[in-house]
C-alpha positions as CSV (number, residue, x, y, z in Angstrom):
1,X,0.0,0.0,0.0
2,X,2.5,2.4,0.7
3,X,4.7,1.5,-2.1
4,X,1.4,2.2,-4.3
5,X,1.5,5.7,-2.5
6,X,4.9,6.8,-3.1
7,X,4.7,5.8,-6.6
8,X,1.6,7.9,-7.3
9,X,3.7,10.7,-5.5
10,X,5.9,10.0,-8.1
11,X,4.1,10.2,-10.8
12,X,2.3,13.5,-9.6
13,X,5.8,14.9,-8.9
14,X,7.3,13.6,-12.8
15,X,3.9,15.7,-14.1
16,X,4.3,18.5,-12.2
17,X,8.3,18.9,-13.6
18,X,7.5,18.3,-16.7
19,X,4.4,20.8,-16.8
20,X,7.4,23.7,-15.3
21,X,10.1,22.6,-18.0
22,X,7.1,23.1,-21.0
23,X,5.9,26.2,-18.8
24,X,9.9,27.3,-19.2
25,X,10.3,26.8,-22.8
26,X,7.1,28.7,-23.7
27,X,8.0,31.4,-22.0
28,X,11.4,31.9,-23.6
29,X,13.3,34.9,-24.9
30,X,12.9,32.7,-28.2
31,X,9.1,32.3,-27.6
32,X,8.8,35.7,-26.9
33,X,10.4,37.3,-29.6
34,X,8.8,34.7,-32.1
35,X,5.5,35.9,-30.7
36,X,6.1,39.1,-31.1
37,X,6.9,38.8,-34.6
38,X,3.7,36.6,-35.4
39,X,1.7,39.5,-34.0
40,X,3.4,42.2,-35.8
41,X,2.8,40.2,-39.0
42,X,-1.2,39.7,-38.3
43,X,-1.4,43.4,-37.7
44,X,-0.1,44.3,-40.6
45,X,-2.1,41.8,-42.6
46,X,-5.3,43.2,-41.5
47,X,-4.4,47.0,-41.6
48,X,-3.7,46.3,-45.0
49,X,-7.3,45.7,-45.6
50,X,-7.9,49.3,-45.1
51,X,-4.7,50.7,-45.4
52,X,-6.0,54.4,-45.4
53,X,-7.1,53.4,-41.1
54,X,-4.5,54.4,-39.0
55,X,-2.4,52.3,-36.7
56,X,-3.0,53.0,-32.7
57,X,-1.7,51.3,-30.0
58,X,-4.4,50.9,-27.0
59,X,-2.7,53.2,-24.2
60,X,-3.2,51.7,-20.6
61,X,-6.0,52.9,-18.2
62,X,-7.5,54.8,-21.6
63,X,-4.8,57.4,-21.4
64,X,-5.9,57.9,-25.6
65,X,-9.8,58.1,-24.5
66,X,-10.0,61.8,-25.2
67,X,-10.9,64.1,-28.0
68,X,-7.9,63.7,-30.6
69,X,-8.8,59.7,-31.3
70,X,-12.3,60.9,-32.0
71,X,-11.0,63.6,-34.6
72,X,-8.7,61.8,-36.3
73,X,-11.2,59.4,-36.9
74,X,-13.3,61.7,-38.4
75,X,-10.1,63.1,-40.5
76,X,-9.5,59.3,-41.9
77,X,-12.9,57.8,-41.5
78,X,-12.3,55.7,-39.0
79,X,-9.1,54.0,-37.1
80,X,-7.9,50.3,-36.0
81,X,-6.8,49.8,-32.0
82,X,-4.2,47.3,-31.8
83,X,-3.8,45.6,-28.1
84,X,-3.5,41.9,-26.9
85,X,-4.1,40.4,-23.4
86,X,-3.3,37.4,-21.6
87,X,-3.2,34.3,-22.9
88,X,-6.6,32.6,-22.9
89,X,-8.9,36.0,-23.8
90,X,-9.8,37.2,-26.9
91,X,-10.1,40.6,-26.6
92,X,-8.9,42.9,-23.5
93,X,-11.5,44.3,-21.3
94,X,-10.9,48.0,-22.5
95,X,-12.5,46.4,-26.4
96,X,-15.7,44.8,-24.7
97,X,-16.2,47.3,-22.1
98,X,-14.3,50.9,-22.0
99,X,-14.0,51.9,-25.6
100,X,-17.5,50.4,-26.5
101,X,-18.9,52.6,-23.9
102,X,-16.3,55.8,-25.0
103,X,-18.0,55.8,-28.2
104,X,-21.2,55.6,-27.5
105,X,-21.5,58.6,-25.1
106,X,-19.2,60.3,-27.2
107,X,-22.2,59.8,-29.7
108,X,-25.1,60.6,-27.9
109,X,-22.6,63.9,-26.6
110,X,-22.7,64.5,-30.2
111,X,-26.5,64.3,-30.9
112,X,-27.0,66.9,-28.1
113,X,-24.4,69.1,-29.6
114,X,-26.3,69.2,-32.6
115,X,-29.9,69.8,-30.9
116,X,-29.9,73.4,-31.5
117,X,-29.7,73.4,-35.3
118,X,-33.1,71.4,-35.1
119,X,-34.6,74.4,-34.1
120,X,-32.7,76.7,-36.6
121,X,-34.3,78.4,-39.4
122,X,-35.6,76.2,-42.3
123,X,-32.8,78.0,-45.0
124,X,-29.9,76.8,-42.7
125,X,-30.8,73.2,-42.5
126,X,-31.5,72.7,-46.4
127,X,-28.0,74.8,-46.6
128,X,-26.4,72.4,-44.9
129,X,-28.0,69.5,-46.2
130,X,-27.2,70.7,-50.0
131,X,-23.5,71.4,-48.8
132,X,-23.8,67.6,-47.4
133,X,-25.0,66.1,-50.9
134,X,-22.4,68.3,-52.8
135,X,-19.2,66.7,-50.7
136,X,-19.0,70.5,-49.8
137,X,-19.3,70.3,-46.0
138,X,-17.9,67.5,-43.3
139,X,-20.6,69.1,-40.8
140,X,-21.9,66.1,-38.4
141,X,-25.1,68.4,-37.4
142,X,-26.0,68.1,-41.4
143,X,-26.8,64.5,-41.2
144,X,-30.7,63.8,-40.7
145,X,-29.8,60.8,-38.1
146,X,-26.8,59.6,-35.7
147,X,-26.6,56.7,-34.5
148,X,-26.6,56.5,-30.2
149,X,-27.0,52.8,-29.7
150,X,-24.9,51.0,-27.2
151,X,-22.8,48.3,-29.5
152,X,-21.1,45.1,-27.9
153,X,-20.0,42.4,-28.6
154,X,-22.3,38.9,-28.5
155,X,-20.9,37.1,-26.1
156,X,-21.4,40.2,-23.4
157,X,-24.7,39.0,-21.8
158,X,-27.9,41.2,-21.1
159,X,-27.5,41.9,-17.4
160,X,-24.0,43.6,-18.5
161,X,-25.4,45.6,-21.2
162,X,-28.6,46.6,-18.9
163,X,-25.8,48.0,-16.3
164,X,-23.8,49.7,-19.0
165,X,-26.5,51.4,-20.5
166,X,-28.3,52.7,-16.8
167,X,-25.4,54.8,-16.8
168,X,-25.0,55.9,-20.1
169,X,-27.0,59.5,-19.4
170,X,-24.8,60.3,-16.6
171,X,-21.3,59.7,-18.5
172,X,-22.7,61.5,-21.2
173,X,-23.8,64.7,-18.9
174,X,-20.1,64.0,-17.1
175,X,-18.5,64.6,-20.5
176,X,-20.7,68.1,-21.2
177,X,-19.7,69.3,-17.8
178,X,-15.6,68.8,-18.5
179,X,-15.8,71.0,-20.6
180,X,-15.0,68.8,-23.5
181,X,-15.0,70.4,-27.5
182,X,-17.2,67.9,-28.4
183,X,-18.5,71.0,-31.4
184,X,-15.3,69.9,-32.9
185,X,-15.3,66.5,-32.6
186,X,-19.3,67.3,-34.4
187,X,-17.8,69.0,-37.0
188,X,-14.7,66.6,-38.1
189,X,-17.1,63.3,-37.8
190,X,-19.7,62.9,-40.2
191,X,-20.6,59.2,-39.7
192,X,-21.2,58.2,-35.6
193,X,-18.5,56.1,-34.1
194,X,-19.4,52.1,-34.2
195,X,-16.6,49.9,-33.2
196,X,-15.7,46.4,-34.8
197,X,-14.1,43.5,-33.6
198,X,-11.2,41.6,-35.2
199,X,-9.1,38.9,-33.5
200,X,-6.7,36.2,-34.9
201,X,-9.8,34.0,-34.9
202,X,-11.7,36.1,-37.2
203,X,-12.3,34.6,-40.5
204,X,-11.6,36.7,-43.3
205,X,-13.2,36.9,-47.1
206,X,-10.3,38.1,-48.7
207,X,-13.0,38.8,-52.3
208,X,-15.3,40.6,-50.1
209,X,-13.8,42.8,-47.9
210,X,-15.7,46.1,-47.9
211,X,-14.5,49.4,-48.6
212,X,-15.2,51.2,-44.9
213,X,-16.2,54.5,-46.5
214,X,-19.2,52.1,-47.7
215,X,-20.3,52.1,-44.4
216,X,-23.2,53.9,-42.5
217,X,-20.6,54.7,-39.4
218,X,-16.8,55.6,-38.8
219,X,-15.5,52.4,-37.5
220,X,-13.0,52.2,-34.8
221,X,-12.2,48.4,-35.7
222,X,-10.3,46.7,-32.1
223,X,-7.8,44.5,-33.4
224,X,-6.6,42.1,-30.6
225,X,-3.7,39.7,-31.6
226,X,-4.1,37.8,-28.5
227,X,-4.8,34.0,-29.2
228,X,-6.7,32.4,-27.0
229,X,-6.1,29.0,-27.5
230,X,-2.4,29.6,-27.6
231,X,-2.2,28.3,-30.5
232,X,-1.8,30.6,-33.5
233,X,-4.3,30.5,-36.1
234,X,-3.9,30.7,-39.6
235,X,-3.9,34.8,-40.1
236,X,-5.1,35.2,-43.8
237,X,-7.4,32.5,-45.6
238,X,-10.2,33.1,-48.1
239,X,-12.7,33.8,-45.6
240,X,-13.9,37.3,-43.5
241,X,-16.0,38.0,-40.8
242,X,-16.3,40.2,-37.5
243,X,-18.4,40.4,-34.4
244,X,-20.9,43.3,-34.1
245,X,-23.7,44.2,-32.6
């Protein structure tokens, strides 16, 4: 009996070194470097789908969750955010939770900013609506609609977005009393933010990838190289497809 016990000790103790050596490897200055490469090479596979989007990095704590990401998005029609997160996640919290909820008020901050000009005389707004149709004007109060709608991702479950959106009105009144220019951030967009998700288990369409100024919003398309499985998946095939909501 007790032989039987210090050979399953054994045993336990042969698993458990050999789970630290494989732990040891994977985390070498080899592994790391090779990693590092892989990811550099998916991001620039997918930003060469829209090649006109600028690169940014997702800064820690939102540190880039002010005004300029916003307007530069409006100057380039949209922008990919490139982070990672630990292995076994998809997507960092900041692209399911933070930036999701960033855009939205910044859209609804938007739609109040543009309030007064429904109350302007009837001369202005078909001025602005003709500029609109001519290409002439990059006004965001000359669009007939904007877009306020809280977008997540599917797998973020009701009671989560039912939080997220209780609060929405109170973020959105926090971001009028800073202070903020949203007037300019009104005036450079002229499609409401809408964020997309791509990870290195997205499948791509390489035939069908759509031109984003063929879209109905500016897109602010989260790019997360994390892989989740740890196991890296194939980065371009003939396939494409991304999780919205």
């Amino acid at each position: 009996m007790e032989e039987g016990i210090e050979v399953d000790a054994e045993a336990k103790q042969s698993v458990y070194n050999a789970a630290r050596r494989i732990k040891q490897r994977e985390n070498s200055l080899y592994n790391a470097l090779r990693s590092i490469y892989e990811d550099s090479v998916f991001v620039s596979e997918i930003s060469q789908l829209w090649s006109s989007l600028p690169l940014v990095a997702n800064l820690r704590c939102g540190l880039w969750l002010n005004l300029h990401l916003a307007l530069l998005a409006g100057q380039r029609g949209g922008c990919i955010v490139v982070d990672s997160t630990r292995k076994g996640k998809r997507f960092p919290d900041s692209m399911w939770k933070t930036i999701l909820i960033w855009t939205c008020v910044l859209n609804r901050a938007i739609t109040r900013n543009r309030r007064p000009l429904d109350h302007s005389d009837v001369s202005t707004t078909e001025r602005n609506m003709d500029d609109l149709a001519r290409g002439g004007s990059n006004r965001a109060d000359a669009l007939p609609e904007w877009d306020c709608s809280l977008h997540l991702p599917l797998w973020v479950s009701d009671t989560e977005r039912a939080k997220i959106e209780g609060r929405l009105d109170d973020w959105t009144n926090e971001l009028e009393a800073s202070g903020a220019d949203v007037a300019s951030v009104a005036m450079s967009l002229r499609k409401p933010l809408r964020p997309l998700w791509i990870s290195q288990r997205t499948v791509i369409w390489l035939t069908e990838v759509p031109d984003h100024k063929s879209w109905d919003f500016t897109s602010v398309i989260l790019l997360s190289v994390s892989c989740s499985s740890g196991t890296p998946q194939p980065k371009m095939v003939s396939e494409f497809s991304w999780s919205r909501r």
